[in-house]
C-alpha positions as CSV (number, residue, x, y, z in Angstrom):
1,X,0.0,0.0,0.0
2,X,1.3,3.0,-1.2
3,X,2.2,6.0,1.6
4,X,1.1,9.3,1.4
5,X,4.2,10.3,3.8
6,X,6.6,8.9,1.3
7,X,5.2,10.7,-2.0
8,X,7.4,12.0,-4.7
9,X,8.1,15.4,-4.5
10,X,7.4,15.8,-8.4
11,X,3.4,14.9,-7.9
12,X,1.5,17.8,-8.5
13,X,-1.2,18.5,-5.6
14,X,-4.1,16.3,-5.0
15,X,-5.1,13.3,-3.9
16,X,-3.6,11.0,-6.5
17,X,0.2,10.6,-5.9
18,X,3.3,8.3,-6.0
19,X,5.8,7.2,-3.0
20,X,9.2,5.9,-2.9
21,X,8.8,2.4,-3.2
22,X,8.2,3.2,-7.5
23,X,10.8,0.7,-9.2
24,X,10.3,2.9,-12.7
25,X,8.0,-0.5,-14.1
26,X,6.2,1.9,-16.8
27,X,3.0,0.6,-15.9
28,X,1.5,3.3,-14.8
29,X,3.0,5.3,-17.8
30,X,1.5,3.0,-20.2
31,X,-1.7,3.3,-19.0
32,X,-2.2,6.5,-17.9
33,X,-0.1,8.7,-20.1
34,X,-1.9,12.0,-19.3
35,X,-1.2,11.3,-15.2
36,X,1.8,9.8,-14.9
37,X,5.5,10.0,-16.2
38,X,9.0,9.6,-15.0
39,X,11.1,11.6,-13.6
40,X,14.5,12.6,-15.3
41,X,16.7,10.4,-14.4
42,X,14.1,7.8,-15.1
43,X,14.3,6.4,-11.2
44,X,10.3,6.5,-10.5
45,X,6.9,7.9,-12.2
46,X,5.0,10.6,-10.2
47,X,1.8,12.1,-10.9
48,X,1.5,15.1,-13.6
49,X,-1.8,15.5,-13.7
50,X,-4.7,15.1,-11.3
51,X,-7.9,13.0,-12.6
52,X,-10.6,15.7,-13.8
53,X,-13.5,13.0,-14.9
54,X,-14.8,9.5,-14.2
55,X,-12.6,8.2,-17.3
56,X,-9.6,9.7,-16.2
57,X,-10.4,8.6,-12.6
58,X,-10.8,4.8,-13.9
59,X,-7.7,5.2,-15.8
60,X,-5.7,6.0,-12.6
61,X,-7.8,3.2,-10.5
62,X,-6.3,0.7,-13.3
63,X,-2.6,2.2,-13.3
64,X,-2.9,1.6,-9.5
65,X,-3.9,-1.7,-9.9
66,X,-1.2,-2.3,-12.2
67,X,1.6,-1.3,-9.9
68,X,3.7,-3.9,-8.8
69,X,4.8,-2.6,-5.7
70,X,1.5,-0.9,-4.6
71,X,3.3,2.9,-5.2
72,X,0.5,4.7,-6.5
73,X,-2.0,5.9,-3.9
74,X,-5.0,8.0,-3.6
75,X,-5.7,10.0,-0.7
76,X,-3.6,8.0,1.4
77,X,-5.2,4.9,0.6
């Protein structure tokens, strides 16, 4: 489970977010282009953009699921 004290400095504000334990998979990236990308140095995703509608809400809910080392959280959850 992913922890909200442990979030990437890179994720824009809101509840959607990414912590430390990212391993860089691409997961999240592939699925959720328009939310999530890498960092610079290509060490761990964070969160560009917060989910505005139900279809960009489901596509973070499925890049979540995705993540194979529960990184991605929302609202501390």
């Amino acid at each position: 489970m992913a922890d909200v004290n442990l979030k990437v400095e890179e994720c824009v504000p809101g509840k959607w977010y990414v912590d430390e334990n990212c391993i860089a998979c691409d997961s999240c990236i592939s699925i959720a282009p328009d939310h999530f990308v890498m960092n610079e140095d290509s060490s761990h995703a964070f969160v560009t953009k917060q989910p505005e509608t139900a279809e960009e809400e489901q596509l973070c809910e499925d890049a979540k699921a995705s993540c194979p080392v529960d990184a991605i959280g929302n609202d501390g959850e």
